[in-house]
VOBA-1610 file (N, C-alpha, C; in pm, whole numbers, padded with zeros to 5 digits, always signed):
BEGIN
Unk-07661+05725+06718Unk-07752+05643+06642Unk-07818+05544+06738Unk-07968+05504+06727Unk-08034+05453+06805Unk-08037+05301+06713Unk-08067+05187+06778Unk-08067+05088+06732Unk-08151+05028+06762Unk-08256+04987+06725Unk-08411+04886+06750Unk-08421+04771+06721Unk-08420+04643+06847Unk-08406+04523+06769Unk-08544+04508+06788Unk-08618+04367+06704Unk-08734+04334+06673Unk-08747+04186+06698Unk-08791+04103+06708Unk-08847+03975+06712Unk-08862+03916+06585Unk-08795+03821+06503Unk-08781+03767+06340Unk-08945+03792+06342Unk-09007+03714+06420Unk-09180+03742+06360Unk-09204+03827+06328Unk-09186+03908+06429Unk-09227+04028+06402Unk-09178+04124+06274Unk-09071+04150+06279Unk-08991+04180+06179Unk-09075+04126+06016Unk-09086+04002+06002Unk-09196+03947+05862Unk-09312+03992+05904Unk-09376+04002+05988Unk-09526+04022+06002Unk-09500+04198+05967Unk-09457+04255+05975Unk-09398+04445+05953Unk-09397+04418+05794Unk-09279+04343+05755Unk-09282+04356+05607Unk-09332+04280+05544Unk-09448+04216+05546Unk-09581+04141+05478Unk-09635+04276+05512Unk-09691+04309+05595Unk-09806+04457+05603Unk-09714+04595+05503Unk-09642+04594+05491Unk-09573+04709+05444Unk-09572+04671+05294Unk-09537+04525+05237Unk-09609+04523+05082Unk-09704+04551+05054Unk-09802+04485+05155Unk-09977+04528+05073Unk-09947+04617+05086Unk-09905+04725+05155Unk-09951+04880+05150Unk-09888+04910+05003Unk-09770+04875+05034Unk-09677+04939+04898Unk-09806+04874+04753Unk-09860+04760+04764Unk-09935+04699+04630Unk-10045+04735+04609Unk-10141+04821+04752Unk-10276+04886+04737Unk-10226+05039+04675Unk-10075+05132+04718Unk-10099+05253+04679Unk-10064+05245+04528Unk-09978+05127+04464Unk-09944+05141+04341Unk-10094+05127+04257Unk-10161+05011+04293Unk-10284+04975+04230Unk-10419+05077+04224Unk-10361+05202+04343Unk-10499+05283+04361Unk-10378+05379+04187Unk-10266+05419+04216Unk-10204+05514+04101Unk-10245+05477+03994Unk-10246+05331+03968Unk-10269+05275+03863Unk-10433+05308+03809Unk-10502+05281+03864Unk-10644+05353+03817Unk-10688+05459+03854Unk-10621+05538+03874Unk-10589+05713+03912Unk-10572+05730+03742Unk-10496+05669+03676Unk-10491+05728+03551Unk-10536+05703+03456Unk-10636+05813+03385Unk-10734+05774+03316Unk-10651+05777+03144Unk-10597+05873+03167Unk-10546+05872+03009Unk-10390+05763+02961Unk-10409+05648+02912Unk-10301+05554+02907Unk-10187+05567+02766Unk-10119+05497+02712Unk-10078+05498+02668Unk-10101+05360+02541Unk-10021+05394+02428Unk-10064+05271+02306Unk-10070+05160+02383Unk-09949+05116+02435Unk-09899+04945+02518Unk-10015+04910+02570Unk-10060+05043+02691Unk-10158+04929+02789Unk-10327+04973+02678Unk-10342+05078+02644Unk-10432+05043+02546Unk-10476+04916+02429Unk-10343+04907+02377Unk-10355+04829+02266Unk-10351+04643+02381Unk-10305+04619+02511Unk-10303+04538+02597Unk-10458+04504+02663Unk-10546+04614+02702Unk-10635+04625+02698Unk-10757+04605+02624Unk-10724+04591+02511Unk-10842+04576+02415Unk-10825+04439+02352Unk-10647+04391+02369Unk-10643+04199+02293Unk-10591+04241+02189Unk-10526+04371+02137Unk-10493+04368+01968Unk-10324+04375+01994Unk-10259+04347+01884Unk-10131+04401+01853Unk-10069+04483+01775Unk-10182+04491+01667Unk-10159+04578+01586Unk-10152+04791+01594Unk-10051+04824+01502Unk-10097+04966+01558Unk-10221+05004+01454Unk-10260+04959+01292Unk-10314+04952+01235Unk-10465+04983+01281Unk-10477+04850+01360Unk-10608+04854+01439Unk-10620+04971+01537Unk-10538+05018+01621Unk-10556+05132+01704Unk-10571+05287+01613Unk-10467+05255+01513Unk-10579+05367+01393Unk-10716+05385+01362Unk-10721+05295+01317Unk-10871+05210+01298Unk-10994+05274+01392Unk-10987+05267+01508Unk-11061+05315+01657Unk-11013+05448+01644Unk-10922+05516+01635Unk-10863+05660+01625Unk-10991+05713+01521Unk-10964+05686+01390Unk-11040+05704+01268Unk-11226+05720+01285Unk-11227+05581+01335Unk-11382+05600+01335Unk-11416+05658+01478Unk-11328+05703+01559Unk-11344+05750+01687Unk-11466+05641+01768Unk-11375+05520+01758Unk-11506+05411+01849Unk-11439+05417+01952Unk-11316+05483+01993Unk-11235+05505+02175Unk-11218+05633+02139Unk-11239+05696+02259Unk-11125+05848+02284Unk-11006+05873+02266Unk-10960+05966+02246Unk-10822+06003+02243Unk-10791+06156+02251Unk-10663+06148+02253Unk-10579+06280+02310Unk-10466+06265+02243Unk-10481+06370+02113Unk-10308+06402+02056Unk-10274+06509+02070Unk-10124+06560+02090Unk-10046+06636+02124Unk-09859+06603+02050Unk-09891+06653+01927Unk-09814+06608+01833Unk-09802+06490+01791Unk-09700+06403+01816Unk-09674+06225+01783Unk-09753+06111+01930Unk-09778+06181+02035Unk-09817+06132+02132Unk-09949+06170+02171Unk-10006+06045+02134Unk-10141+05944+02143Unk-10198+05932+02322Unk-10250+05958+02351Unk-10322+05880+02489Unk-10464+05856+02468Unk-10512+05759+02476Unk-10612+05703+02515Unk-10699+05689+02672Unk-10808+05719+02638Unk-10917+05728+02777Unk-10957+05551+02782Unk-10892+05533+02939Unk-10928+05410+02956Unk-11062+05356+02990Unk-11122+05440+03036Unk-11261+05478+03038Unk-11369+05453+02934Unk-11269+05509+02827Unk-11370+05512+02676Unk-11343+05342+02638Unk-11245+05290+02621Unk-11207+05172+02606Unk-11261+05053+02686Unk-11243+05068+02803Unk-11342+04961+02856Unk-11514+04941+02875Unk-11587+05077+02840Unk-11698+05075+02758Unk-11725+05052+02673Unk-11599+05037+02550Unk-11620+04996+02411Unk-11588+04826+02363Unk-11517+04768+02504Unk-11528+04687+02547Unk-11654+04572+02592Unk-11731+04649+02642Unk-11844+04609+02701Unk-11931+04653+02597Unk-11956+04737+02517Unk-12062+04721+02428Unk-12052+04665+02346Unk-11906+04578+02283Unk-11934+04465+02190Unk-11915+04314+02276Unk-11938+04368+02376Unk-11968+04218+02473Unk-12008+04102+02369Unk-12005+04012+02356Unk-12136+03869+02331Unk-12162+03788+02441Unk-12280+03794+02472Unk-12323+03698+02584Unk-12324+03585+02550
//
């Protein structure tokens, strides 16, 4: 077994650069995925209700994707529907 010592600086300056990396590849996964789930949907739009996420289901004012009991939502469709009831 080989053993590598490091310099304390150095050593923090390695693992400060090695979080951002770890916090840019989670954040690129994170909007890699277009189809979400109720939580960050219903988080996304300000509601709590599931009522209301019917509601948008019904009049189809967001996208969606069912596959028996499981719902996904296009985050895509949502943050356009977002922006078109903007008020300036």
């Amino acid at each position: 077994m080989e053993v590598i010592t490091i310099e304390k600086e150095a050593y923090y300056k390695l693992l400060k650069e090695f979080a951002v990396m770890v916090k840019k590849a989670a954040e690129h996964i994170k909007k890699e995925s277009e189809w979400i789930g109720e939580i960050e949907a219903k988080k996304l739009l300000g509601i709590k209700s599931r009522s209301k996420m019917q509601q948008l289901r019904d009049k189809v004012l967001v996208e969606f994707s069912q596959y028996g009991k499981i719902i996904r939502y296009s985050r895509s469709s949502i943050l356009r529907f977002i922006e078109k009831h903007r008020v300036c």
